[in-house]
N, C-alpha and C positions, 0 to 999 in steps of 0.2 A: 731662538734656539742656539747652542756651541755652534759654534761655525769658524771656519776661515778664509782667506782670500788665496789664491793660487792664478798659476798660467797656464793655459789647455798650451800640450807640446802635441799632439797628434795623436791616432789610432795606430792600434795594432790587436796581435790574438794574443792570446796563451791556452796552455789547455791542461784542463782540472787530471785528475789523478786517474780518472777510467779512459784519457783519451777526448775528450770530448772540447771539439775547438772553441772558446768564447770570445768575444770582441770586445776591446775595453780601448776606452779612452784614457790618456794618459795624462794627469793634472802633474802638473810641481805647485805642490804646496806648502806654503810657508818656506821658512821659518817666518812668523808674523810677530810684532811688537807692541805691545799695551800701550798706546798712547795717553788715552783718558777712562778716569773710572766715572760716569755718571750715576747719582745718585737721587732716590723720591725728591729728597731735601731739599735738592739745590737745580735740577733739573726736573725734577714733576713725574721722572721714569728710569728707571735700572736697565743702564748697558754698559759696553766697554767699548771702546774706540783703538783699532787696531788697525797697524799701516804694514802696507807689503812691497816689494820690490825695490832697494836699494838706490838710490839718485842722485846725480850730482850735487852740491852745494845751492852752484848757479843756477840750479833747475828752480829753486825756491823761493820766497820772498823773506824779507827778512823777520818779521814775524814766526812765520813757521821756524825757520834757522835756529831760532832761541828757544822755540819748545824742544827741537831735539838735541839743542845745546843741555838744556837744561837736564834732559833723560840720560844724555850722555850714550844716545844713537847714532849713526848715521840717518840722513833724510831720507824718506821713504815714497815713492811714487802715489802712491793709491792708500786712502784709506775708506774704514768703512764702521760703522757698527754694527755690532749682534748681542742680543738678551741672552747670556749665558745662562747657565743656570746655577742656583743662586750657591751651592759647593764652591762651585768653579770661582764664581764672583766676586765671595772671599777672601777667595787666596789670592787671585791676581792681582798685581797692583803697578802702576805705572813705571814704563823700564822693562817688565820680563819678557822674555822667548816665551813663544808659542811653538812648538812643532806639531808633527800629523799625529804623532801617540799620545800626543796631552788631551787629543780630543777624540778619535776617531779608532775605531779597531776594524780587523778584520771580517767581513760577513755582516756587517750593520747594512741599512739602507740608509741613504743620502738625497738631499732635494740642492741640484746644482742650477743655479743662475748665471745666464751669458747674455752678450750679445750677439742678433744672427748678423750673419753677413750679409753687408749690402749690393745689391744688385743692382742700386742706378732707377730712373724709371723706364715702366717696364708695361705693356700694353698688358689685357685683358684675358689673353690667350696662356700667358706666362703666367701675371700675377694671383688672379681666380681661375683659371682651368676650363676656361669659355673652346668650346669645341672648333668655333669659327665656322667658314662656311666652306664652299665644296674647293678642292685645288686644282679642277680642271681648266681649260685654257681658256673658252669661254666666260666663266667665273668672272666676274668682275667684285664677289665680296669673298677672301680668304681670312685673314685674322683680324677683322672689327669688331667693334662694340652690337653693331646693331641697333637696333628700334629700343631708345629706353624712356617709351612713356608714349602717352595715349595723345589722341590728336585736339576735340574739342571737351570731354571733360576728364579727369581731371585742369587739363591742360597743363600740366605740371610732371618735374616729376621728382619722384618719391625722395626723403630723404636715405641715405643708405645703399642707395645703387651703387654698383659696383663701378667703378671707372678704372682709366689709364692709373699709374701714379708711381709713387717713388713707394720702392718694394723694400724689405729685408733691415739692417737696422733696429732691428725690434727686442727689447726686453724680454726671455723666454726664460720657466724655471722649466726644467725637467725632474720629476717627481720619481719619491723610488728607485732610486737605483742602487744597485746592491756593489759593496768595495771585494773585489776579487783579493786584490792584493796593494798590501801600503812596503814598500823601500824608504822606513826611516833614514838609512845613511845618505840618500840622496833628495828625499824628500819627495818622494813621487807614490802618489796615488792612482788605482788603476781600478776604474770602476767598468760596468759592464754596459755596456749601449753606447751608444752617440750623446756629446753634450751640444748645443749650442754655441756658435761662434766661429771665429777662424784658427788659425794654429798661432800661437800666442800672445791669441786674445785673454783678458783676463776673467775669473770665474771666481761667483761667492760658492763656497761650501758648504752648507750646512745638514743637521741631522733630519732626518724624513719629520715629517710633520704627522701624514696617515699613516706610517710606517716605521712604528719604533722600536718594534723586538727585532730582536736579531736572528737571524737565520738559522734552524738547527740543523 
């Protein structure tokens, strides 16, 4: 689906026309760059290859340097693909600007991709929501694992138990969510809910998947 790449800058409210306060996260998105048009032909599948956040020279290898020599861009941090659709596909061609109104309007739904933030490893009580055991003084078990698994048969235990481990880090899309308000001249999109990730950490944007009329 149209999509683009952006950077989560943080929450905040606004509030609609009766008054009513809503929470929205605040993406800066784009401007993005058409790096590559992939094609059935030559590639086996229809996308576009599109780079975001402006880089140093040195940041890159010299490879990369000559593609965007060749574009006649600056190098760009991040890139990503997405199947436009097939309008869109047309016209784009390696070299143009993307901004948030080429693709996005107001009152659409959106399915935003991050990453969560990592938490280190983290016991059982934290990471699964294990109740533990009692906290009085006596107590000798407060936040363990417990008994995980049988003594003479299975004698084993199960694949899939829950354990200790390295928590958060995780690939999360959130679905649905609806664009309160887009600031073309700054480039900032303000969608409603919580996205994924930390404060600017980066985020794919794309159009809702089970959600595609727009809001009346």
């Amino acid at each position: 689906m149209d999509g683009l790449i952006g950077k989560k800058i943080g929450m905040t409210q606004v509030f609609n026309e009766d008054g009513t306060c809503i929470p929205v996260t605040v993406i800066q998105l784009g401007p993005c760059y058409v790096l590559q048009k992939k094609s059935k032909d030559t590639d086996g599948y229809n996308a576009i290859k599109i780079g975001y956040d402006e880089v140093k020279e040195n940041k890159v290898n010299k490879p990369k340097k000559g593609v965007y020599k060749k574009l006649n861009i600056t190098p760009l941090r991040i890139e990503r693909e997405f199947q436009f659709s097939e309008d869109k596909y047309k016209v784009l061609k390696p070299g143009d600007k993307i901004t948030i109104s080429d693709v996005f309007k107001e009152n659409e739904y959106v399915d935003i991709t991050g990453t969560t933030k990592g938490k280190g490893f983290q016991g059982v009580v934290k990471r699964h929501g294990f109740g533990g055991g009692a906290m009085a003084h006596g107590s000798k078990f407060h936040r363990e694992l417990g008994s995980i698994g049988q003594y003479t048969f299975p004698a084993r235990v199960f694949p899939g138990k829950r354990f200790p481990g390295r928590m958060g880090g995780n690939t999360v899309t959130m679905q649905n969510l609806l664009i309160v308000k887009i600031d073309n001249n700054n480039s900032l999109l303000l969608v409603k809910g919580a996205v994924p990730g930390k404060k600017g950490s980066y985020v794919l944007v794309k159009k809702a998947v089970k959600k595609i009329k727009t809001k009346d």
